[in-house]
N, C-alpha and C positions, 0 to 999 in steps of 0.2 A: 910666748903669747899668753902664757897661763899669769905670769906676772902684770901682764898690760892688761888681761880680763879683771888681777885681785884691785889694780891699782884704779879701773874705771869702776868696779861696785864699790870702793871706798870713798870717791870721791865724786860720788852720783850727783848729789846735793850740789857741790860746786861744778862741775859742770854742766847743770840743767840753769844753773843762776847765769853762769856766765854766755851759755845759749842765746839765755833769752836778753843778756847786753848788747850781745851782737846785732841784733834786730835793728837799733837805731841807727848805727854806721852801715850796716846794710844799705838798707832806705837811704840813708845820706848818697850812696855810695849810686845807688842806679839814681837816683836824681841827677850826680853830676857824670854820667857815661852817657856819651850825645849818642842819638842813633842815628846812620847814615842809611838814604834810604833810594840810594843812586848806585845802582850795581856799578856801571863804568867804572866809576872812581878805583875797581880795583883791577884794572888792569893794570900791567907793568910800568912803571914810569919812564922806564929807557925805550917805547916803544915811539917810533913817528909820532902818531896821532896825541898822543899823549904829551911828547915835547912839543907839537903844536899848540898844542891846549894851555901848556905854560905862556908859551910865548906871545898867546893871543892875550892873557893875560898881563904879562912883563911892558908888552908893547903898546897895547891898546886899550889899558885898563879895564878888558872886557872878558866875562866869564861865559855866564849863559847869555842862550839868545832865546827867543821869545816871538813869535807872528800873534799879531792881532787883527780879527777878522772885525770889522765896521761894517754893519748893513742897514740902510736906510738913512744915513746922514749922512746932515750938507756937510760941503767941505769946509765950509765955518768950523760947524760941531768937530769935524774932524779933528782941525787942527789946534779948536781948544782943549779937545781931548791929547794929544798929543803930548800938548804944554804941560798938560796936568802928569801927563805918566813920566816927563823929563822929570817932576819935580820932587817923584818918590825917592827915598831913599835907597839907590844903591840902584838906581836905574844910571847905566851912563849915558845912555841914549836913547831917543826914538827917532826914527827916520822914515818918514813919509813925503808924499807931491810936495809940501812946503818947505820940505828941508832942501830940496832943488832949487825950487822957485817962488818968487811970491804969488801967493794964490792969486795975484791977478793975469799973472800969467798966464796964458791958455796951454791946456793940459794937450791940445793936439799939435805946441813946440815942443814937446818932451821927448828925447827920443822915443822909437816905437818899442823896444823891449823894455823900458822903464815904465810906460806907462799902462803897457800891458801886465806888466807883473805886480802895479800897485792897484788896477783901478781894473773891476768886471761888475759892470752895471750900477748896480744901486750898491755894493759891497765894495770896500776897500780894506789895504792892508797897510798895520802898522810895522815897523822892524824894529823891535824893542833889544836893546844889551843892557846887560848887568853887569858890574862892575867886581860881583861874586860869583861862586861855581854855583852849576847848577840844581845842586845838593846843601848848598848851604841855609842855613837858618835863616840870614839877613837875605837872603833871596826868595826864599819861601814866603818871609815874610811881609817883601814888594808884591810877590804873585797877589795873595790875599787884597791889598791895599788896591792894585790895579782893577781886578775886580768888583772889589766895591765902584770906583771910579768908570769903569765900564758899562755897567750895570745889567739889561737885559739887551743890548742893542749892540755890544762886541764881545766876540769870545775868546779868551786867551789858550792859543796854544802852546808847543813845546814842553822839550824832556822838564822843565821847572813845572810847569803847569802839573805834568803827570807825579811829578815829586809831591807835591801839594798835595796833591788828591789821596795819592796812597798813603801820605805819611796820617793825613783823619779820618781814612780807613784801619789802618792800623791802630793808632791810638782809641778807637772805636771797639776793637774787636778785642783788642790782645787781653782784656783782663776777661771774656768772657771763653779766651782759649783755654786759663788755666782751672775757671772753674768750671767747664764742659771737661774737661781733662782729668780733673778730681772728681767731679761723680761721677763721671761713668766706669773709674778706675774704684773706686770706693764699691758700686754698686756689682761688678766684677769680683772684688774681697769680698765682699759680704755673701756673698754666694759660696763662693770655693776655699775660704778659710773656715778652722773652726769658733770660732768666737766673733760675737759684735762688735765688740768695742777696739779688736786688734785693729783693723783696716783705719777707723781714725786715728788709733797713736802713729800707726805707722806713716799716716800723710803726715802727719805734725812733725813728724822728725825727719821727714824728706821733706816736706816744706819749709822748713827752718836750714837748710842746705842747699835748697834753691834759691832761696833770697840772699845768703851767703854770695853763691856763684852770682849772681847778678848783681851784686853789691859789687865786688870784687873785679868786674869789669872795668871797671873803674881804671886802673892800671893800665889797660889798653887804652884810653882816651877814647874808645869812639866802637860801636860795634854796628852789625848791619841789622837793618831791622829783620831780616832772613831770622836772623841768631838770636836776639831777641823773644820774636813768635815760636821760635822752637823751643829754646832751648828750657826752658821750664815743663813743657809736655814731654820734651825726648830724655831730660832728668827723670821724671818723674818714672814713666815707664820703663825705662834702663835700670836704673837704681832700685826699684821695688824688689828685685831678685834679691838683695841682701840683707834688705829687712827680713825675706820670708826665710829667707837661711839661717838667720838670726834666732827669731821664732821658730822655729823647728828643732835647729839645736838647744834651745832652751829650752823646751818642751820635753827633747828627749831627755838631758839631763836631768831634769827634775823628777822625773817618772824614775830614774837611779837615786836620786840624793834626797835627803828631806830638809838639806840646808838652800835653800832659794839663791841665798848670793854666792856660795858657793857655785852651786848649777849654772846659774851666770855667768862667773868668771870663767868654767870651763867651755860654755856656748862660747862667748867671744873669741877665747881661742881657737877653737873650733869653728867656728865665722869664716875667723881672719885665714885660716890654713884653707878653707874651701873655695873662698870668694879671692885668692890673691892670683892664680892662676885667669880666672874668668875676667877679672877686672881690669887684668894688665892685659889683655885682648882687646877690650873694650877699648880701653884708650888708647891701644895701639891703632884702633880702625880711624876713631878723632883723629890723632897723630896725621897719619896719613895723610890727612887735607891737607896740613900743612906746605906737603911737597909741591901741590901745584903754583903753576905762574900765577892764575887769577888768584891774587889772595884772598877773596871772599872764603875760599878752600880755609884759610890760617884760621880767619876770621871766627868761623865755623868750628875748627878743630880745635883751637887753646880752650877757648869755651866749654865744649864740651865734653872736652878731656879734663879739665880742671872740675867741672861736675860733677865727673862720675869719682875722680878722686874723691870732691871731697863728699860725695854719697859713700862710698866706701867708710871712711873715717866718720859719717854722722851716723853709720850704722852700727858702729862698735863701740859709740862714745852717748852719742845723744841717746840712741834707741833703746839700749839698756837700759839707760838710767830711766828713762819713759816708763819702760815694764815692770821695773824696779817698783818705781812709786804707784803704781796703777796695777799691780798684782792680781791683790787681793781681787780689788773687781772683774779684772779681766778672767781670773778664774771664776767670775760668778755669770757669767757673757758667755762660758764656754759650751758650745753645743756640737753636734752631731756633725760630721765635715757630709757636705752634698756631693763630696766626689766617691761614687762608690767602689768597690773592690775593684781594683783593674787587674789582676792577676792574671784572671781567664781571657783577658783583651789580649797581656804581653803574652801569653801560653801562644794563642793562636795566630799573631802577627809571626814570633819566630818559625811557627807552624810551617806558614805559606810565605818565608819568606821569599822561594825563589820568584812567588806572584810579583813582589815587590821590585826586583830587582829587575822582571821584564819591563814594568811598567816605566820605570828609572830609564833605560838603557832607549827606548820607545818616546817618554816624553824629552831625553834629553835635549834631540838636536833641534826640533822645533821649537824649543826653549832655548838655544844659542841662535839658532837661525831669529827668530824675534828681538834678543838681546840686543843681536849688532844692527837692527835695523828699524828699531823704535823711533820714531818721528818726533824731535825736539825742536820748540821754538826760542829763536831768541828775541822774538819781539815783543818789549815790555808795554805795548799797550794792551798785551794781553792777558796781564795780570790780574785785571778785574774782571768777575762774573758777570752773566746781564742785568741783576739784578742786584748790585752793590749799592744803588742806592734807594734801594726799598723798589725796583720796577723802573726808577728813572737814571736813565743816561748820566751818569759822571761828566762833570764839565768839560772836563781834560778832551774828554771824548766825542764830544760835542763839538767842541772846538776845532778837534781833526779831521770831525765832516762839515763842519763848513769851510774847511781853506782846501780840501780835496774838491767839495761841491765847484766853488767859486773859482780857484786858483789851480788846481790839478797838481796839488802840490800834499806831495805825502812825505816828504825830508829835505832837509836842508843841508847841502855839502860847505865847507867853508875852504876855501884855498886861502893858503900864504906864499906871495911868492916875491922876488926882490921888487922893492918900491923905485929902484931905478930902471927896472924894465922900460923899455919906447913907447909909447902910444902904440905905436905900430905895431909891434911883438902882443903888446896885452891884449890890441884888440883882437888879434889873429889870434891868437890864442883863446878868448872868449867864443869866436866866431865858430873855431872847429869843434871847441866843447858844447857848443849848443847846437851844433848836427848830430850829437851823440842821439841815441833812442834814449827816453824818457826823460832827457833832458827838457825841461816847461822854459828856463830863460838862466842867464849868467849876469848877473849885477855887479860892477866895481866901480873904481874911479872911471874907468873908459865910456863906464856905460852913460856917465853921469855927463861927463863934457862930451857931448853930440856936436855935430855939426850946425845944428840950430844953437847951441847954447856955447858963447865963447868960455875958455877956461877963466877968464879970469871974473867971469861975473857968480861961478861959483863961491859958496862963503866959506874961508879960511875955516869956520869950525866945521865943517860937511867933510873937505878937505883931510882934517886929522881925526878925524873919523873912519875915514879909508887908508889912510896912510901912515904910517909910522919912520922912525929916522933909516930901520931896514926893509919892512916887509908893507905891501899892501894887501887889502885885503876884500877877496873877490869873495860874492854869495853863490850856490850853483840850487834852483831851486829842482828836485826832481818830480817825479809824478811816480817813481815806485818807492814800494813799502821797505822798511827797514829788516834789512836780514835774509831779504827774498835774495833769488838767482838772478833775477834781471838785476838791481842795482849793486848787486856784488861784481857783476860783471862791468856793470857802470865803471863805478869804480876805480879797475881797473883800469880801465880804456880810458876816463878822466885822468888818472894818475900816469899813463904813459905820455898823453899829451903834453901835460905841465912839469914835467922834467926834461921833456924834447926842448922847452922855451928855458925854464932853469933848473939846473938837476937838485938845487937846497930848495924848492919848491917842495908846499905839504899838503896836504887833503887830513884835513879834520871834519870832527863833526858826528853826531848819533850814529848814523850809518857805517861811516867807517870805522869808528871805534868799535861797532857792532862786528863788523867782518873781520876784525883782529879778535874780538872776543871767541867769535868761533873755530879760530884757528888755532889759537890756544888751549880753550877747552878740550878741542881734540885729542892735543898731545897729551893735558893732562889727566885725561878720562883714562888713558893707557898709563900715564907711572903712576897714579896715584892708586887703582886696581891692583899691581902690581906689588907698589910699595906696600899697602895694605895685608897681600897674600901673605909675602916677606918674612914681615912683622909679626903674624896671628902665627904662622907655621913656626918660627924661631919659639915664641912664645909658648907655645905647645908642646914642642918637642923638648924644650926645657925643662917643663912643668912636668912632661909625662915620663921624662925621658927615652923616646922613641924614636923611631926614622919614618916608620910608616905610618902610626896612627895622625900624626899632622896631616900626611896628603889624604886620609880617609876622612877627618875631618872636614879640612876645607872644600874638598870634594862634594860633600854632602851640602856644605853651604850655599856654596857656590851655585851649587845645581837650584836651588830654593832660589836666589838670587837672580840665575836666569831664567827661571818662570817668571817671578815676580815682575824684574824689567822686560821681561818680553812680550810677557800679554799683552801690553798697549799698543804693540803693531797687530797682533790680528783682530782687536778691538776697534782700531783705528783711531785710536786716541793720541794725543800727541802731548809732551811733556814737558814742561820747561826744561831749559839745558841743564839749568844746576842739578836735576833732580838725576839722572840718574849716577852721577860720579858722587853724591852725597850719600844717597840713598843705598848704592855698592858698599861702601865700604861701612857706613853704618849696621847695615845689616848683617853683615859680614861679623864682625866686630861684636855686636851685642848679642847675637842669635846662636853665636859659636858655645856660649854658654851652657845653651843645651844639651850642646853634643859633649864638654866636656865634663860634665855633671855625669851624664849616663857611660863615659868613655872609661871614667874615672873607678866606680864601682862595680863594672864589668870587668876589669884589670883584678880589684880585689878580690872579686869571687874568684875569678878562673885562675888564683892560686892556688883553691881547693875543689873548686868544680869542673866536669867537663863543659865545652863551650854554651852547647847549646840550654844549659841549666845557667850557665853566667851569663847570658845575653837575655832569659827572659825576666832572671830575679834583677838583672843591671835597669831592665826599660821598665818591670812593677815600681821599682825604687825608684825611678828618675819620671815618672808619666804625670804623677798628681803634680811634682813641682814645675814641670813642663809646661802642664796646662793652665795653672794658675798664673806663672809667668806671661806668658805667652797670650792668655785672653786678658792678664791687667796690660800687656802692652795694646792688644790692639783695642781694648776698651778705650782707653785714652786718646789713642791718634786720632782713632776712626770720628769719634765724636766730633773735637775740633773740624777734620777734614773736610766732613757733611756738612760743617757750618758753614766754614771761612768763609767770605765773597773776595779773596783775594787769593786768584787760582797758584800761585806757585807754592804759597802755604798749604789751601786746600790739597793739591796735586801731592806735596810729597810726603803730608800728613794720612793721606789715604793709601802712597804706597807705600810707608812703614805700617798702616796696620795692616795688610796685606801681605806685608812682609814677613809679619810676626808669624802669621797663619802660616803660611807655605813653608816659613823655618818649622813651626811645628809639629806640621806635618810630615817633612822631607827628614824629621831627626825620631821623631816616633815610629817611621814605617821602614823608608831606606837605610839609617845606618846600622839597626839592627841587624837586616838583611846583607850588607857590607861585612859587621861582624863577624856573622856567620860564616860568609866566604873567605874573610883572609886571616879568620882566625890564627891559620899557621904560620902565615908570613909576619903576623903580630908578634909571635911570641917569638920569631926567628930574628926581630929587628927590635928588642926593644929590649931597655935593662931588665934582669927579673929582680921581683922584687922576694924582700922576706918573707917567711910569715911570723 
């Protein structure tokens, strides 16, 4: 290491040049990485709902689908509107009264459940398909077009509709995430470091590694806008810990050597020996994600394991050479540190630790009890705040209460099921699905050729519309919310029906895709916790060579972790789904840092000291880098959090700096107290070392 410290002070120069090369391919690089801003899309591909979704696709050239609510116009206006939305690009359809009949036809031949589910009062609805998924750009960019075409007299709903909205909330917000994120994290430094001017080399060299990582996405073709909005704020406050290690060991060499680049070479060794343990924790918690089905999990983890890597390597490479050429000054910027002597803090924490360890043992279970039963949603209309758009209603939104007002209609089911089904069969089969509860009305081919209207007066294109060479294709319109109990049970009860008629029959759609979403998340909320513990405790016991200090570690975290996700059930708050399987193992992963910082020089004192003299000089040593850690992380989140108007961002921006807090607290107060107790079991289970 001492060789890679001589070889970065020699060649500071060229890699501060080549740094700032990178910048251009960067920028190239997140230009061309799409962000995808439709969670569904990652659910597993081999699941039903999913192979239906292809095949609505394969069969009927159709991706998303779309209701459009009409109020106050004739049916003229209707159906020039109609024409016009046929003629968008990447629209394959709209399907309204005149795609039955000619509007001279009287709407009271229509059968009575078609014309009740197109036409309530002065309001009508259009059925719009697109020809792309619902997430897609050229889809996004019909929504927009239809819109315009609509103007203030229909409102477009559907999951496109809500894509749209979020994706220019997002592109709205995100760059005002990174700079709420840097100053509050700057104004953090600038408090609890000794010097002015460190805190902005040190963003300049972790912002030059986040635009790297973001550049670098690139290689995945596509990331989620989740990953995106984070991952610049969860770099930034993750990664600050290795700057400040940096700095601190340069500091102290210097105060030994009166050669500067010397001092340096030995800081980076010293860096890399302290930070290589903590780091590969870190990314082992990212890793983690990985394991789950939802691959949002991956999405999330390569990224931000690739971050923190290369935050590690910009802090031995770029940050040097920063301090290097900025020396001088930065020695003239240097002042008095605001964190004062904590000595007598660590003296009387070991003091009172058994206080500590009642209050641990006291708040545990009501912090597990809350953990497992924190109220998550997965309905993504609830992703925006009330006031996302300055106090007014989001279209998306707007749109959902008027086909609830009008139609009583809060989701859309889609069945596929054989095109050679009988009249007889399909309609019996519509008939028993529309006695279901909250079933509003079921629309297919059957619904369309009524009694009043013979089949053949039907038009050939209405016809392949509904029908395909195998599958036809029924609407099930419901009146409950997505993700609720009542339409998961729908559902159900739908899906046992239309396998009674054909067992290769499928139920797609928001909803159901929703209810497999939560079935999965479940499982993986348990391996991926799991896989995470795993990982951190191998990594550990590696690093420390031990058997026990791992579970006293994780223990300590964990315990932080089930406060943090717990409080939201006696708050009564409820949490996006993603957030706490992200938020687990993030925290976990970057907060364990703490504890091995202070785990670490508690091991080397109590080669020469009795316990309770190495557990108070381990937590004096480890409290200032602690806190400075720990308040630039929750400086950063918390700011963003407080902003966002896009609650699953806000949501888990605010329980990571939260999180940071309670890890702080749970590693300053409990594990010293932990310490103390198993002191003996420590030294009975763990290599010794020299001195």
């Amino acid at each position: 290491m001492y060789r890679f410290g001589k070889a970065v002070v020699r060649l500071r120069i060229v890699i501060l040049i080549l740094a700032l090369a990178l910048i251009l391919p960067a920028l190239l690089g997140m230009r061309a990485t799409r962000i995808n801003y439709d969670m569904l899309t990652y659910l597993p591909d081999d699941i039903e709902t999913m192979r239906g979704q292809q095949i609505l696709m394969d069969e009927f050239g159709k991706g998303a689908f779309s209701f459009i609510v009409a109020e106050g116009m004739t049916d003229q206006q209707v159906s020039e509107l109609r024409q016009r939305i046929e003629q968008v690009d990447h629209v394959d359809s709209a399907l309204w009264y005149d795609s039955f009949a000619d509007l001279s036809v009287p709407k009271e031949l229509l059968p009575d459940r078609l014309r009740d589910a197109f036409v309530d009062g002065d309001a009508t609805l259009i059925a719009v398909f697109f020809d792309t998924s619902s997430s897609a750009d050229e889809t996004i960019e019909a929504i927009g077009k239809i819109r315009t075409l609509c103007g203030e007299e229909a409102f477009v709903s559907g999951i496109s509709a809500l894509v749209t909205d979020l994706k220019d909330l997002c592109e709205r917000e995100e760059p005002v995430y990174v700079g709420i994120a840097v100053a509050c994290a700057l104004a953090a430094m600038e408090l609890l470091t000794d010097s002015w001017l460190v805190p902005p080399v040190f963003l300049i060299g972790i912002g030059l590694t986040i635009l790297y990582n973001l550049g670098t996405n690139c290689i995945f073709g596509e990331v989620s806008y989740i990953t995106k909005a984070l991952a610049a704020v969860l770099q930034l406050a993750v990664t600050m810990d290795y700057s400040i290690f940096l700095w601190h060991a340069y500091c102290a060499r210097k105060r030994e050597l009166d050669d500067r680049r010397e001092a340096m070479a030995l800081a980076i060794g010293d860096t890399v020996t302290s930070v290589a343990g903590s780091s590969l924790t870190t990314i082992a918690g990212f890793l983690a994600l990985c394991f789950m089905s939802y691959t949002m999990g991956m999405d999330i983890g390569l990224v931000m394991a690739k971050g923190c890597a290369l935050g590690v390597l910009g802090s031995v490479t770029i940050l040097p050479a920063l301090i290097l050429v900025f020396d001088r000054t930065l020695e003239k910027t240097m002042h008095r540190s605001l964190i004062p002597d904590l000595s007598g803090a660590a003296k009387w924490i070991t003091g009172h630790f058994p206080i500590f360890l009642v209050v641990f043992v006291i708040v545990l279970i009501p912090a597990i009890h809350g953990y497992f039963r924190t109220p998550v949603y997965y309905d993504f209309t609830k992703v925006f705040s009330d006031d996302a758009m300055g106090g007014e209603q989001m279209p998306f939104l707007e749109a959902k209460q008027k086909l609830e007002d009008h139609f009583h209609v809060a989701t859309t089911h889609m069945i596929l099921c054989d095109s050679d089904m009988s009249a007889k069969e399909a309609t019996a089969m519509m008939s028993e699905i529309e006695t279901l509860d909250g079933v509003q009305n079921v629309l297919g081919y059957n619904s369309v050729v009524g009694d009043a209207i013979p089949e053949d007066f039907i038009p050939k294109e209405l016809t392949e519309k509904l029908k395909s060479e195998h599958w036809q294709l029924i609407l099930v319109n419901s009146e409950y919310a997505v993700s609720t109990d009542e339409v998961n049970a729908q559902i159900d009860e739908i899906h046992s029906v239309i396998k009674r008629y054909d067992p290769d029959a499928m139920l797609i759609g928001e909803a159901p895709c929703t209810k497999d979403l939560i079935e999965i998340t479940d499982r993986d909320f348990t391996v991926v916790s799991w896989v995470s513990i795993a990982f951190v405790f191998l990594i550990i016991a590696l690093t420390l060579r031990s058997a026990s200090i791992p579970v006293i570690l994780v223990a300590v975290i964990e315990f932080a972790v089930f406060i943090n996700l717990g409080i939201p059930y006696y708050t009564k708050a409820s949490m996006p789904f993603i957030a706490p399987i992200c938020i687990s193992t993030i925290q976990l992963g970057s907060t364990v840092d703490y504890a091995i910082l202070m785990t670490t020089h508690y091991r080397e004192l109590r080669r020469t000291q009795e316990k309770r003299s190495a557990v108070t000089g381990a937590l004096t040593y480890a409290m200032p880098s602690v806190l400075v850690s720990a308040l630039s992380f929750f400086a950063a989140t918390f700011g963003v959090g407080r902003y966002s108007d896009i609650d699953l961002i806000g949501s888990m921006c605010g329980l990571l700096a939260r999180g940071a807090l309670v890890s702080m607290c749970a590693v300053l107060l409990v594990l010293p107290s932990l310490l103390m107790v198993f002191d003996g079991l420590i030294e009975k289970t763990s290599v010794k070392q020299r001195i």
